[in-house]
N, CA, C and O atoms as CSV, one atom per row, in Angstrom:
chain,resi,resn,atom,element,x,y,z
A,1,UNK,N,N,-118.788,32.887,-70.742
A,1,UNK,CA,C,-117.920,32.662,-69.611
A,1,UNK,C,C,-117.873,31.205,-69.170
A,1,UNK,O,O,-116.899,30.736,-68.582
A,2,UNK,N,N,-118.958,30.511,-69.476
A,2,UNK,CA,C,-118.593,29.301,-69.394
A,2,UNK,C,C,-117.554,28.195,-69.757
A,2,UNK,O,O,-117.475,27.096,-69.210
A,3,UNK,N,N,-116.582,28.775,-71.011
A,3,UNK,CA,C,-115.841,27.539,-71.533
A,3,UNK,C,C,-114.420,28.174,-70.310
A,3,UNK,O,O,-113.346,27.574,-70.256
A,4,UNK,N,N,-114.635,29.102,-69.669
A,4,UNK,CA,C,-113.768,30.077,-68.590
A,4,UNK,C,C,-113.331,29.369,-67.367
A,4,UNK,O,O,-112.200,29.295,-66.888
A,5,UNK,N,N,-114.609,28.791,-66.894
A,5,UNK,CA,C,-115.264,28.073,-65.482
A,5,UNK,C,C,-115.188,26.666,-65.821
A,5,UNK,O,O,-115.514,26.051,-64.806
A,6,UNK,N,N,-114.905,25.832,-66.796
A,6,UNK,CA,C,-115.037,24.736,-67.028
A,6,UNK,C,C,-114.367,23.777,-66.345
A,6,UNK,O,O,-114.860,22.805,-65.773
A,7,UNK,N,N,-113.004,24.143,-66.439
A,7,UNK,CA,C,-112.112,23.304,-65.702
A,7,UNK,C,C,-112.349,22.882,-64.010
A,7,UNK,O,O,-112.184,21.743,-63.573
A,8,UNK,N,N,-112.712,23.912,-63.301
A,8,UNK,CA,C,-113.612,23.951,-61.598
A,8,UNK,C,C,-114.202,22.611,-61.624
A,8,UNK,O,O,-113.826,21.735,-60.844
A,9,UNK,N,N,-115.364,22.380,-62.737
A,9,UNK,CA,C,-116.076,21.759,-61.997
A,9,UNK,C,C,-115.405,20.368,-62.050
A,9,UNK,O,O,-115.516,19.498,-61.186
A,10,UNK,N,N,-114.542,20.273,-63.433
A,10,UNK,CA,C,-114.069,18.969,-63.189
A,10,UNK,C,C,-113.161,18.377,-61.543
A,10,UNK,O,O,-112.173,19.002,-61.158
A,11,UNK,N,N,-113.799,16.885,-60.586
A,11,UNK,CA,C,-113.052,16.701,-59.513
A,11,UNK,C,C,-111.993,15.880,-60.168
A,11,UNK,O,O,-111.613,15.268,-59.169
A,12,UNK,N,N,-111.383,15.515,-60.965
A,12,UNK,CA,C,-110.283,15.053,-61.379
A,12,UNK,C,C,-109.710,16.066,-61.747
A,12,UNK,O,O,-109.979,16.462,-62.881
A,13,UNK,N,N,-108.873,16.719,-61.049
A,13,UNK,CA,C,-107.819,17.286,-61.734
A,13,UNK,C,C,-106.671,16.712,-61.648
A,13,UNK,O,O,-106.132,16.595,-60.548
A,14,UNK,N,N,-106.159,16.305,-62.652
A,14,UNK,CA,C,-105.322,15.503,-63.336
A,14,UNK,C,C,-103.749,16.330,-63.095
A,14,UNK,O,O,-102.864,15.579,-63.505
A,15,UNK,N,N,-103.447,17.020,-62.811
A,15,UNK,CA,C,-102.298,17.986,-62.320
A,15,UNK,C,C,-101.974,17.966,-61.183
A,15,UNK,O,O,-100.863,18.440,-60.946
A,16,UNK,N,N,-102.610,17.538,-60.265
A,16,UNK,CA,C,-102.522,17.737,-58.927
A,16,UNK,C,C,-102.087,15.885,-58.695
A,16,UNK,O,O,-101.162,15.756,-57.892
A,17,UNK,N,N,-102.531,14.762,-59.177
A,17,UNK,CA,C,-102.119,13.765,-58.919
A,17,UNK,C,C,-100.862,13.606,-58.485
A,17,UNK,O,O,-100.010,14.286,-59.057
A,18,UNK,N,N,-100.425,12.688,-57.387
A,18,UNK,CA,C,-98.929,12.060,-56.836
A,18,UNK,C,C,-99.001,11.387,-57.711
A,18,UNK,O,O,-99.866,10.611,-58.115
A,19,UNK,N,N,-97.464,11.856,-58.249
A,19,UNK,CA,C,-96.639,10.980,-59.134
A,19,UNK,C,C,-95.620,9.518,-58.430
A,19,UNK,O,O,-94.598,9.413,-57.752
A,20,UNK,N,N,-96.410,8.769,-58.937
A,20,UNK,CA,C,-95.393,7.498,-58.570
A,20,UNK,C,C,-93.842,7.807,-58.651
A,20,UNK,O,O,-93.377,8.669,-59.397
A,21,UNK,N,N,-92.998,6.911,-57.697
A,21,UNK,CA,C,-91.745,7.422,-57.716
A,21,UNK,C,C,-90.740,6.086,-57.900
A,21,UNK,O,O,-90.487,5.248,-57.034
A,22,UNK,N,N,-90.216,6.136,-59.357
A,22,UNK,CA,C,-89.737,4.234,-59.362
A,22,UNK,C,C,-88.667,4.664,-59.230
A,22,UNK,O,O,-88.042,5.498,-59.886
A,23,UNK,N,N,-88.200,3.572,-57.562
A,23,UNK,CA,C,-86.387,3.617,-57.636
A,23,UNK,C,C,-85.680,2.357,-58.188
A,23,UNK,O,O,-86.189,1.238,-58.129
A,24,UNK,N,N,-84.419,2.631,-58.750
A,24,UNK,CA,C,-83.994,1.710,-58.837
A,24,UNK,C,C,-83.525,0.522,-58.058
A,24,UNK,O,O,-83.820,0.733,-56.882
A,25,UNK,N,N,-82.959,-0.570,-58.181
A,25,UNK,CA,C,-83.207,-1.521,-57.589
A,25,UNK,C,C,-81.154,-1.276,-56.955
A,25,UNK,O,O,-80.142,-0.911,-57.553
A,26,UNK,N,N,-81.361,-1.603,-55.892
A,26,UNK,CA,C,-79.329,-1.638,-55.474
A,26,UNK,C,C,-78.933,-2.427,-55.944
A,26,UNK,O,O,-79.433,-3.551,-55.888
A,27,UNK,N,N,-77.675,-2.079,-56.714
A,27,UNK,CA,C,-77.332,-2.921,-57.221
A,27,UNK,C,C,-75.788,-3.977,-56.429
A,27,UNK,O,O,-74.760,-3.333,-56.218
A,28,UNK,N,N,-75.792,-4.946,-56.203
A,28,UNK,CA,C,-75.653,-6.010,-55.197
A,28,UNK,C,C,-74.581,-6.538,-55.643
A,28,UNK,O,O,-74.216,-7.524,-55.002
A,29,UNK,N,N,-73.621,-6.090,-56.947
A,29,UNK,CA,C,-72.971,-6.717,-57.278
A,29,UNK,C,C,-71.288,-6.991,-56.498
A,29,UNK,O,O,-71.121,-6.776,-55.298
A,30,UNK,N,N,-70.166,-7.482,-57.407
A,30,UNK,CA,C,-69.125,-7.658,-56.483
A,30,UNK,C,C,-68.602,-6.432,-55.864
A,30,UNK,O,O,-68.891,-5.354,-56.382
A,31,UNK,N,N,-67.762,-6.482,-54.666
A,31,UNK,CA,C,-67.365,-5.260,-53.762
A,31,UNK,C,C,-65.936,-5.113,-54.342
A,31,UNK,O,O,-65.040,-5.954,-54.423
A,32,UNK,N,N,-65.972,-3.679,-54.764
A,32,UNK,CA,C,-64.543,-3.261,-55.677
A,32,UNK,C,C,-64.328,-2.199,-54.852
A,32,UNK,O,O,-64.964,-1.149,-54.774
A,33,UNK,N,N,-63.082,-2.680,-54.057
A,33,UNK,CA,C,-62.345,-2.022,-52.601
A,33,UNK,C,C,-61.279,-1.101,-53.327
A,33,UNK,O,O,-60.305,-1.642,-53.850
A,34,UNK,N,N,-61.423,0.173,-53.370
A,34,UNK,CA,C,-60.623,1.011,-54.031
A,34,UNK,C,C,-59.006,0.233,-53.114
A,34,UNK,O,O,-58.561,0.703,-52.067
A,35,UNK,N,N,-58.521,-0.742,-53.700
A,35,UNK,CA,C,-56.849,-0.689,-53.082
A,35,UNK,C,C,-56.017,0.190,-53.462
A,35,UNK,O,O,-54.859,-0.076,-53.139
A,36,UNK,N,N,-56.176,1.250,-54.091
A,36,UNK,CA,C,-54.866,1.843,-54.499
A,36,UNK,C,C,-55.531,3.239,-53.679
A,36,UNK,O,O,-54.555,3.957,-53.462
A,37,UNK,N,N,-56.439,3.734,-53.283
A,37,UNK,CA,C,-56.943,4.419,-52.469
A,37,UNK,C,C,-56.835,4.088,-50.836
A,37,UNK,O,O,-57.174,4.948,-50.023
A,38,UNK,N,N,-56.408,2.960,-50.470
A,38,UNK,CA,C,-56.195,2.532,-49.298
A,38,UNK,C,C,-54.881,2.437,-48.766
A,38,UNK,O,O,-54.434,2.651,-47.639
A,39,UNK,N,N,-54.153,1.917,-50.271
A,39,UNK,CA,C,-52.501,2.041,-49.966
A,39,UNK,C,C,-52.292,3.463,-49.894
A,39,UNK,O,O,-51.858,3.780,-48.786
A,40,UNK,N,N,-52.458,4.502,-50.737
A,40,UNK,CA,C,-52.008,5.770,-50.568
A,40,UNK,C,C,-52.220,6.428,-49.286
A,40,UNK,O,O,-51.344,7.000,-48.636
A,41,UNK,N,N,-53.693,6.281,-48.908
A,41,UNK,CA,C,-53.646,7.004,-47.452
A,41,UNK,C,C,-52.995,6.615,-46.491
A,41,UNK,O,O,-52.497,7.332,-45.624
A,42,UNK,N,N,-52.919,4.778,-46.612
A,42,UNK,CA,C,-51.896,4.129,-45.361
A,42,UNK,C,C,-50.184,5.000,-45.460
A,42,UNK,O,O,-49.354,5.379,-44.634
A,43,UNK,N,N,-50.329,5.012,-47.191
A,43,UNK,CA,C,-48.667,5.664,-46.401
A,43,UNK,C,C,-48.809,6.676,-46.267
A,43,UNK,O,O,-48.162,6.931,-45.251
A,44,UNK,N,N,-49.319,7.687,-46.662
A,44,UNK,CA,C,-49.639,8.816,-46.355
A,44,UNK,C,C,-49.622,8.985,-45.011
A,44,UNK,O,O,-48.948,9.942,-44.630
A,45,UNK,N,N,-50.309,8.164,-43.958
A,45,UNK,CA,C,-50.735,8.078,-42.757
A,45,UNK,C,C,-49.218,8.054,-42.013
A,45,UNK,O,O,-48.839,8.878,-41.181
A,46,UNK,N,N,-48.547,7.050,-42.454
A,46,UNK,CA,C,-46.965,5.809,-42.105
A,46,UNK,C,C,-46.397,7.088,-42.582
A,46,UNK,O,O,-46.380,7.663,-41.494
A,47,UNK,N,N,-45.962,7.878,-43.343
A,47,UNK,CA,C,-45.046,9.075,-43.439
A,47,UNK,C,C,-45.030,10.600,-42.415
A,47,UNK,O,O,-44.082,11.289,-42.039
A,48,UNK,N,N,-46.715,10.748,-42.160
A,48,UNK,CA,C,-46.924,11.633,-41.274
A,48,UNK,C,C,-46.477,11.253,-39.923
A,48,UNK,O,O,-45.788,12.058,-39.297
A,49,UNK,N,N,-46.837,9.950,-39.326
A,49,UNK,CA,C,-46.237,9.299,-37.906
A,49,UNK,C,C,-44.877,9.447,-37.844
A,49,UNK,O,O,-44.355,9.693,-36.756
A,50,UNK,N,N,-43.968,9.293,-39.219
A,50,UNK,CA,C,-42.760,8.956,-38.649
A,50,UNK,C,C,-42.142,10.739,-38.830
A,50,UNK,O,O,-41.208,11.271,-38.229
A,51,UNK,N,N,-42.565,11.008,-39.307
A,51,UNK,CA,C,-42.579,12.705,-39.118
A,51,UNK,C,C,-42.799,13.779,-37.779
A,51,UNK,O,O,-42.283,14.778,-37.278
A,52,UNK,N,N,-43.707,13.026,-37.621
A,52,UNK,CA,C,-44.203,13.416,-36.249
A,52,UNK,C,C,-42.979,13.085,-34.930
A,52,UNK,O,O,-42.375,13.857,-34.185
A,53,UNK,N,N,-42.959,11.253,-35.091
A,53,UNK,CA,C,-41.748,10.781,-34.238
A,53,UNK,C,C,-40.912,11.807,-34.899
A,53,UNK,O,O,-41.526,12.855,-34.699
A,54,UNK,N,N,-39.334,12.206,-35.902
A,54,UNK,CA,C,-38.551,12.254,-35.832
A,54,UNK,C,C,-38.823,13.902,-35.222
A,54,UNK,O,O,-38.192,14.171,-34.200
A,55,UNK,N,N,-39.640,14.899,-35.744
A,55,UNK,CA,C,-39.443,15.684,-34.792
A,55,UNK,C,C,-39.988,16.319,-33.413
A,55,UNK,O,O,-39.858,17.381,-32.806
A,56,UNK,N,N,-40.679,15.075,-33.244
A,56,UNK,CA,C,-41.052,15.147,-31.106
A,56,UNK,C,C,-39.708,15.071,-30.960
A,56,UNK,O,O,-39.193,16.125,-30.589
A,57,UNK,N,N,-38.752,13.873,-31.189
A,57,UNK,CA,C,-37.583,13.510,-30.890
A,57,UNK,C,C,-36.560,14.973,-30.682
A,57,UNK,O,O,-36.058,15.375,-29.632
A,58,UNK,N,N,-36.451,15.647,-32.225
A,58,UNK,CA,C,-35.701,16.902,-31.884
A,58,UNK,C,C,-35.901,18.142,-31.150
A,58,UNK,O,O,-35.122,18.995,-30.726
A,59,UNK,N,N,-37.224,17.996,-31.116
A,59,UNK,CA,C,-38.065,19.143,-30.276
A,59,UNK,C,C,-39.329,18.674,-29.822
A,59,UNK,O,O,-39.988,18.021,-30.631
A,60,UNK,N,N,-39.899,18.918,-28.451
A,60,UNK,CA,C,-41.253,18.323,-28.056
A,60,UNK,C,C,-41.793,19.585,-28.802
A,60,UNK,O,O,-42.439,19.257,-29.797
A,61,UNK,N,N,-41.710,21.024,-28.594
A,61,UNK,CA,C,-42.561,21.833,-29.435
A,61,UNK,C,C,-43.009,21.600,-30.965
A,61,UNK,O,O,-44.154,21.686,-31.411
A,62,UNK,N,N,-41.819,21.282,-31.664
A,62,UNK,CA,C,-41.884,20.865,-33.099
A,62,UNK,C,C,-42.778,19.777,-33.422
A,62,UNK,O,O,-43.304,19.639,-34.527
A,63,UNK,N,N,-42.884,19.259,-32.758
A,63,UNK,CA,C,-43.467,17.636,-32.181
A,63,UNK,C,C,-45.022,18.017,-31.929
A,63,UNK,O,O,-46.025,17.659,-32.548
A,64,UNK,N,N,-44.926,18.573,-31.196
A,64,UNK,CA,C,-46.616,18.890,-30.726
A,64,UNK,C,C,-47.173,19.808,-31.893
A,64,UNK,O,O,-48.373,19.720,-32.156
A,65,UNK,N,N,-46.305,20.755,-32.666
A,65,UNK,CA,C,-47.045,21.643,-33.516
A,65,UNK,C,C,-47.628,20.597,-34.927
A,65,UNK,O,O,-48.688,20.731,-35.538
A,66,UNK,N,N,-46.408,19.436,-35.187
A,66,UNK,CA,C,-46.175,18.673,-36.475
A,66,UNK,C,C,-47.417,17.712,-36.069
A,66,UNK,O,O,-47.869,17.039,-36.995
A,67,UNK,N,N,-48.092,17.551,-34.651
A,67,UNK,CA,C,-48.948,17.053,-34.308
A,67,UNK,C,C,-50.280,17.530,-34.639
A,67,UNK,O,O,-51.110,16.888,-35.283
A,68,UNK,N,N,-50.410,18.523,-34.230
A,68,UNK,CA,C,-51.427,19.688,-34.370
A,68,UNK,C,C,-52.274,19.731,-36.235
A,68,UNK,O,O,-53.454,19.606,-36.565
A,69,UNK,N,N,-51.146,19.939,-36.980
A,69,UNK,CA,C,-51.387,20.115,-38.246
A,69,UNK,C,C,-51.868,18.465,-38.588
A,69,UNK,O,O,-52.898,18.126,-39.170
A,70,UNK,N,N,-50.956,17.710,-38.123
A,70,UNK,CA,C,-51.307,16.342,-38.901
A,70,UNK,C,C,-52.853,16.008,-38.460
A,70,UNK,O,O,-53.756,15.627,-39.204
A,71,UNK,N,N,-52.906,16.228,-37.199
A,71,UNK,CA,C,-54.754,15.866,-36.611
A,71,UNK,C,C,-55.632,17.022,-37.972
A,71,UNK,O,O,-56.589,16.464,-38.509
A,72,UNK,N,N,-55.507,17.636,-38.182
A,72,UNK,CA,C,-55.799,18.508,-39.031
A,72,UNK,C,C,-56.581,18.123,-40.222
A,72,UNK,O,O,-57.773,17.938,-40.467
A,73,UNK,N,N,-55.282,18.062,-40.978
A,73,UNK,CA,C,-55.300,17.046,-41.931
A,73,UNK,C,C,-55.743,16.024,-42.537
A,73,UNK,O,O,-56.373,15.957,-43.592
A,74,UNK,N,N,-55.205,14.781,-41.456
A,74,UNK,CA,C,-56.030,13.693,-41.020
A,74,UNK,C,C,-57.613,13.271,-40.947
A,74,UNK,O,O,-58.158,12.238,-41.336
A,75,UNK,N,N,-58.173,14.471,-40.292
A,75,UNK,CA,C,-58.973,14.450,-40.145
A,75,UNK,C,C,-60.082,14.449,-41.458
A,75,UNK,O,O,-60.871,13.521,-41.633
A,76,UNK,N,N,-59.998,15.698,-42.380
A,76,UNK,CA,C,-60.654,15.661,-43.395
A,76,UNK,C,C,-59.944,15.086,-44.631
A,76,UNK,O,O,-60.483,15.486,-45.663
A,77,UNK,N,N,-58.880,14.254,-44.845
A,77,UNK,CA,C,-58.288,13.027,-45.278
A,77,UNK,C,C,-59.618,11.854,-44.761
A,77,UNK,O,O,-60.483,11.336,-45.467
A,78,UNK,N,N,-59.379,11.711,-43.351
A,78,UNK,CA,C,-60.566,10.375,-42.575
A,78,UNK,C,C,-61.668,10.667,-43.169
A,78,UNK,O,O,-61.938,9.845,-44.045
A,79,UNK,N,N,-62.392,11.469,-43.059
A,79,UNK,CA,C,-63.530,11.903,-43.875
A,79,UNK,C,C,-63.927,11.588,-45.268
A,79,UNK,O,O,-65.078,11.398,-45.660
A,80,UNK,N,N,-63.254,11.569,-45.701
A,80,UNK,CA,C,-63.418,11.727,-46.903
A,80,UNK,C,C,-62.966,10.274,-47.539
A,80,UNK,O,O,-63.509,9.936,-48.591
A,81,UNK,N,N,-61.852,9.281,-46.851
A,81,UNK,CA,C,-61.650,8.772,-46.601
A,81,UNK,C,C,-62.347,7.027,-46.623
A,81,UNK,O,O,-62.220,6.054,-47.366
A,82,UNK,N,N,-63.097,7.332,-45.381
A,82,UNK,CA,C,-64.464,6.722,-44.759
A,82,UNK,C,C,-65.331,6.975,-45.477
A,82,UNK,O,O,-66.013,5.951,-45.503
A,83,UNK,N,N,-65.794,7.739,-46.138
A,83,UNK,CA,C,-66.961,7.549,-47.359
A,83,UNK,C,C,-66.914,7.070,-48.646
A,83,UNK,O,O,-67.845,6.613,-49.309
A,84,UNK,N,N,-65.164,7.280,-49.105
A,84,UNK,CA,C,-65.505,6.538,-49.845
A,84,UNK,C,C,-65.013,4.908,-50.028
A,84,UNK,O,O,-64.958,4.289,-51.090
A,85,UNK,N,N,-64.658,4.385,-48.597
A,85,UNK,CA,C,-64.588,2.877,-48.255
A,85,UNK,C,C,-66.186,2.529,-47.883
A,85,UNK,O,O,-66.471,1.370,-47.583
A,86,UNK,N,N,-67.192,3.540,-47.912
A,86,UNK,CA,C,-68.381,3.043,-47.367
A,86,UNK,C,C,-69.097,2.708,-48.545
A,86,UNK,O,O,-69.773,1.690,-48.689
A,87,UNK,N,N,-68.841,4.014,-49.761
A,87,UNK,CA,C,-69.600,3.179,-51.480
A,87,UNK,C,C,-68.851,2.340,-51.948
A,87,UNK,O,O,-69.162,2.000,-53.090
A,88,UNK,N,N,-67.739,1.727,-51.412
A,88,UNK,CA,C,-67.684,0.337,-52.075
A,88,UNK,C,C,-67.741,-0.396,-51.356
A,88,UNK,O,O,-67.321,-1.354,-52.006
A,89,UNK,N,N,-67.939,-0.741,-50.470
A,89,UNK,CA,C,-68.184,-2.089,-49.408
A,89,UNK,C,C,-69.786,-1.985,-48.672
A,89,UNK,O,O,-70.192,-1.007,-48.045
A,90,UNK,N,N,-70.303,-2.839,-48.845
A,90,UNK,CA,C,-71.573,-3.001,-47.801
A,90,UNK,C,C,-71.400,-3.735,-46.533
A,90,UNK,O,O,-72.343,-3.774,-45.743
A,91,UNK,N,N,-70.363,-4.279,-46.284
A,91,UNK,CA,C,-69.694,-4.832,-44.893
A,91,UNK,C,C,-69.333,-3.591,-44.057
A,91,UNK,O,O,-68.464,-2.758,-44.315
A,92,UNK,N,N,-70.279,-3.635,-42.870
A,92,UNK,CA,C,-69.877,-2.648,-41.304
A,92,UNK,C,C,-68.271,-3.107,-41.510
A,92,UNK,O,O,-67.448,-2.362,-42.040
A,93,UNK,N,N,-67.985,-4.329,-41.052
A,93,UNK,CA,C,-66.764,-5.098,-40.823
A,93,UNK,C,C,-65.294,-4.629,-41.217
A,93,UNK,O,O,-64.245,-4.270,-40.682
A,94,UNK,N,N,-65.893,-4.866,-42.583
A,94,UNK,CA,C,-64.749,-4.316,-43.529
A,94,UNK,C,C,-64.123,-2.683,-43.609
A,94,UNK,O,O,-62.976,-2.241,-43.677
A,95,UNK,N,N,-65.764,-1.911,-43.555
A,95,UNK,CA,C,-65.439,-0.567,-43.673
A,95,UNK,C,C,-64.414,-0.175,-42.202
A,95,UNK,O,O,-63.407,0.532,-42.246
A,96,UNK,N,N,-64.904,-0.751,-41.113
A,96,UNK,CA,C,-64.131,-0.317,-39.476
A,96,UNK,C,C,-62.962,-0.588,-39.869
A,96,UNK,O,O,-62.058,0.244,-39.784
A,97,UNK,N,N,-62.706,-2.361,-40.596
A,97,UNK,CA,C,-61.136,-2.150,-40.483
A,97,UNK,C,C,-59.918,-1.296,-41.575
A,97,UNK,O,O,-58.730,-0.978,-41.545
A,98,UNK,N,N,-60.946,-1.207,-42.376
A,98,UNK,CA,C,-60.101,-0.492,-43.524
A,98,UNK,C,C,-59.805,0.860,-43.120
A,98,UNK,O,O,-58.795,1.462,-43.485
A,99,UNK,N,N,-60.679,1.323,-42.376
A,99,UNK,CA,C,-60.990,2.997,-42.130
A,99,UNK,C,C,-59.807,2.646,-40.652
A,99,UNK,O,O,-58.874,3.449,-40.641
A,100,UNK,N,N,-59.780,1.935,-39.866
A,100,UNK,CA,C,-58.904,2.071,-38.535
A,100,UNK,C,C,-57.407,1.520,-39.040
A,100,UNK,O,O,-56.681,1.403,-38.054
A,101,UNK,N,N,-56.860,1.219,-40.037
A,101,UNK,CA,C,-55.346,1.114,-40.565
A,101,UNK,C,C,-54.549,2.245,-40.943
A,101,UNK,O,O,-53.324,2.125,-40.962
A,102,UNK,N,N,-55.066,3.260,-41.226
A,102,UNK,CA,C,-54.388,4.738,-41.029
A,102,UNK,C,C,-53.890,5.149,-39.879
A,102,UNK,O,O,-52.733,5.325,-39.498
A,103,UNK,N,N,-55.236,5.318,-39.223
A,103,UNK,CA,C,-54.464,5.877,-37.638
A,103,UNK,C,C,-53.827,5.230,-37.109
A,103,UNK,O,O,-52.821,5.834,-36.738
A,104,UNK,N,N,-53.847,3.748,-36.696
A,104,UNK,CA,C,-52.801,2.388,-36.538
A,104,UNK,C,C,-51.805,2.643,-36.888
A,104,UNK,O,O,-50.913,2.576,-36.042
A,105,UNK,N,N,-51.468,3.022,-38.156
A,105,UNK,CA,C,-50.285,2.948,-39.365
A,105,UNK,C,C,-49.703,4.265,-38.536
A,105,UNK,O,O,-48.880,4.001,-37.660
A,106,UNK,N,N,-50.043,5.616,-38.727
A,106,UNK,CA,C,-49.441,6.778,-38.193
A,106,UNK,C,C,-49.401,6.783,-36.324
A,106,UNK,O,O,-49.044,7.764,-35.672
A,107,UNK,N,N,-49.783,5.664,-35.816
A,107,UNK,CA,C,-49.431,5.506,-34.277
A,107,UNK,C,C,-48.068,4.764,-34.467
A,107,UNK,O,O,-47.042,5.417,-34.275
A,108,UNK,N,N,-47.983,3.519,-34.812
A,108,UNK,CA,C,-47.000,2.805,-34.954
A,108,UNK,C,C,-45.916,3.484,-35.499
A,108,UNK,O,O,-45.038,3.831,-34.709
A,109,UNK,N,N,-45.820,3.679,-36.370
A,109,UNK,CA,C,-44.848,4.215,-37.552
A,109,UNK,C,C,-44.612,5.607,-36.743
A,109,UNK,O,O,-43.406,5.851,-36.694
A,110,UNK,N,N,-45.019,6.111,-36.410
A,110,UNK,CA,C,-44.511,7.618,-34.973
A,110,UNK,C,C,-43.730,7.128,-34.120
A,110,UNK,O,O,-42.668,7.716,-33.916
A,111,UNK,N,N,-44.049,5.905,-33.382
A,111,UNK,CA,C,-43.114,5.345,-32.185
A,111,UNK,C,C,-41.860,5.344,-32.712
A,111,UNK,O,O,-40.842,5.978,-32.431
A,112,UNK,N,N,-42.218,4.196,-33.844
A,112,UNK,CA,C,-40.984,4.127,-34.874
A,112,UNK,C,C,-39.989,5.263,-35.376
A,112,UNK,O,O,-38.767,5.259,-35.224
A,113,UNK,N,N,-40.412,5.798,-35.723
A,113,UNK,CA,C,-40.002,6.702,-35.930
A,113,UNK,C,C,-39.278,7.543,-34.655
A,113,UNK,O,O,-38.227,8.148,-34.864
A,114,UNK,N,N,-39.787,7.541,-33.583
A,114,UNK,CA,C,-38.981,8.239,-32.269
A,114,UNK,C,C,-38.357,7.187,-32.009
A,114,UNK,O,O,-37.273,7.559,-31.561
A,115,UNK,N,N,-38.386,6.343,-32.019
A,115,UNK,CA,C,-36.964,5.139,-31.930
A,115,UNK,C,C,-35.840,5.271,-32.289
A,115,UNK,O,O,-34.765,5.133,-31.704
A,116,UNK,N,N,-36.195,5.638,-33.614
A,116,UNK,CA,C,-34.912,5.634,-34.316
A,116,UNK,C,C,-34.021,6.473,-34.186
A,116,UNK,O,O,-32.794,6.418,-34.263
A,117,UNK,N,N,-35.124,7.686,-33.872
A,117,UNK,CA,C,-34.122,9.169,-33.952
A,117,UNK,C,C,-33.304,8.946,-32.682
A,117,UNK,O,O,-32.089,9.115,-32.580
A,118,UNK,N,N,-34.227,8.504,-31.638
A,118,UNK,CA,C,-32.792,8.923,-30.222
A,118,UNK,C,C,-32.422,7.772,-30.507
A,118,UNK,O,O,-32.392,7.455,-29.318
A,119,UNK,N,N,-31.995,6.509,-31.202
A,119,UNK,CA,C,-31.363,5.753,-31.793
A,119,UNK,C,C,-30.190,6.485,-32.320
A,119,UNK,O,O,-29.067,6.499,-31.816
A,120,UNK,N,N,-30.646,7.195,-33.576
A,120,UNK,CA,C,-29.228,7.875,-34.185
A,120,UNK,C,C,-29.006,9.251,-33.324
A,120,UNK,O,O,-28.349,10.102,-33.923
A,121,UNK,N,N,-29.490,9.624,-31.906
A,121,UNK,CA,C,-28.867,11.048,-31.772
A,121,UNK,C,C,-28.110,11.441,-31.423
A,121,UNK,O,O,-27.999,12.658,-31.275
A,122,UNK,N,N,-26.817,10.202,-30.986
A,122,UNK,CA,C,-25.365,10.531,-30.850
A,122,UNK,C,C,-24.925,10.162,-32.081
A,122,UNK,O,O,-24.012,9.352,-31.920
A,123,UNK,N,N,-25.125,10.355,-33.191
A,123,UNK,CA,C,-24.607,10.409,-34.645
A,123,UNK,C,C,-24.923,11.061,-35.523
A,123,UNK,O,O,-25.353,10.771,-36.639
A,124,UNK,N,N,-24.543,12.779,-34.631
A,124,UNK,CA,C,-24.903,13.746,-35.038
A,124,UNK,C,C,-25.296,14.021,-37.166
A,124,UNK,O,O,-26.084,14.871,-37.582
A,125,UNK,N,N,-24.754,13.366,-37.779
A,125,UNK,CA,C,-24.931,13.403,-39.239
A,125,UNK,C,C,-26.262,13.120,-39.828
A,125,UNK,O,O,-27.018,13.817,-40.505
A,126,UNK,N,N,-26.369,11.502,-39.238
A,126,UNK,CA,C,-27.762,11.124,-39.956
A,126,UNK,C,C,-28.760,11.472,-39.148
A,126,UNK,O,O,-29.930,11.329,-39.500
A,127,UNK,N,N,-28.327,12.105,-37.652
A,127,UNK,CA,C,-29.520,12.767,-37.166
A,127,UNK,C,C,-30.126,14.342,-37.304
A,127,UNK,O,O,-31.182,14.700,-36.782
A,128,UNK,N,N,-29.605,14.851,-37.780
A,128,UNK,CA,C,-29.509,16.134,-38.928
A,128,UNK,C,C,-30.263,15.843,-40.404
A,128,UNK,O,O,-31.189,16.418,-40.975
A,129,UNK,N,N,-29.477,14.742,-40.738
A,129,UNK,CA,C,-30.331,14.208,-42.578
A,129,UNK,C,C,-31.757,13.884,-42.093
A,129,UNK,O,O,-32.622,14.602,-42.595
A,130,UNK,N,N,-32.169,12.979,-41.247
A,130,UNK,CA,C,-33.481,12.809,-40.910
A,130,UNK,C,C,-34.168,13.969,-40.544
A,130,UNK,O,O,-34.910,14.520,-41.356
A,131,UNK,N,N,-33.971,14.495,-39.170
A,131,UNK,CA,C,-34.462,15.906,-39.304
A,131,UNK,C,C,-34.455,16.551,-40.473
A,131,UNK,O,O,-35.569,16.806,-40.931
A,132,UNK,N,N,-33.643,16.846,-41.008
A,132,UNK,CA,C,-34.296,17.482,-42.212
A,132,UNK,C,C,-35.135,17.063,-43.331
A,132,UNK,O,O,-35.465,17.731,-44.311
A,133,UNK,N,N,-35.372,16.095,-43.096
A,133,UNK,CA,C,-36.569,15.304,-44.487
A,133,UNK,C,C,-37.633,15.643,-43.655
A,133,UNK,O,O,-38.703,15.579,-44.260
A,134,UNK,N,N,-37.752,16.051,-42.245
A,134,UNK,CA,C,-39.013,16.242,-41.504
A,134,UNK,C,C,-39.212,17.491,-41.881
A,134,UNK,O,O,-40.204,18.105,-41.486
């Protein structure tokens, strides 16, 4: 029974040791700003606003619902968004302003957009064609 019991008495047990844990080193190199990921959501953003404007303009209900969905949206768009302007940039700076040109873009471009419509809404034609691209 002894070759049974052998292992006990040894105090090194060699199994039980913490394993060192090597991380790699960050790597620091140049910041590659997804731009074609930034343009898409900006218009993305700039199409939903003026959507929004043209139909608050024809209807405040239509308006508030086209609102409703876009916060929606938006939201896990921003999300998703914002993380991945955060793995390519190590600038706070950069990430705030890149990440705050969407909602900017779909504030502005909404006004705009309600401008125009009670702009054209005694011209009953193209204010019908617009509404309907909304």
């Amino acid at each position: 029974l002894s070759h049974i019991h052998h292992g006990h008495m040894n105090t090194r047990f060699s199994r039980w040791r913490p394993v060192s844990v090597q991380q790699e080193p960050e790597k620091q190199g140049p910041e590659a700003v997804p731009w074609a990921t930034v343009a898409a959501v900006s218009i993305d953003a700039s199409v939903d606003g003026l959507l929004i404007g043209l139909a608050f303009t024809a209807s405040p209900f239509a308006g508030i619902n086209m609102m409703l969905a876009t916060c929606i949206e938006m939201g896990f768009l921003g999300l998703s968004f914002s993380a991945t302007i955060r793995n390519a940039t190590h600038s706070p700076a950069k990430h705030a302003v890149l990440v705050a040109l969407p909602p900017l873009l779909l504030m502005v471009v909404g006004d705009l957009g309600g401008c125009v419509a009670r702009a054209l809404k005694e011209q009953e034609g193209l204010f019908v064609a617009l509404i309907a691209f909304a």
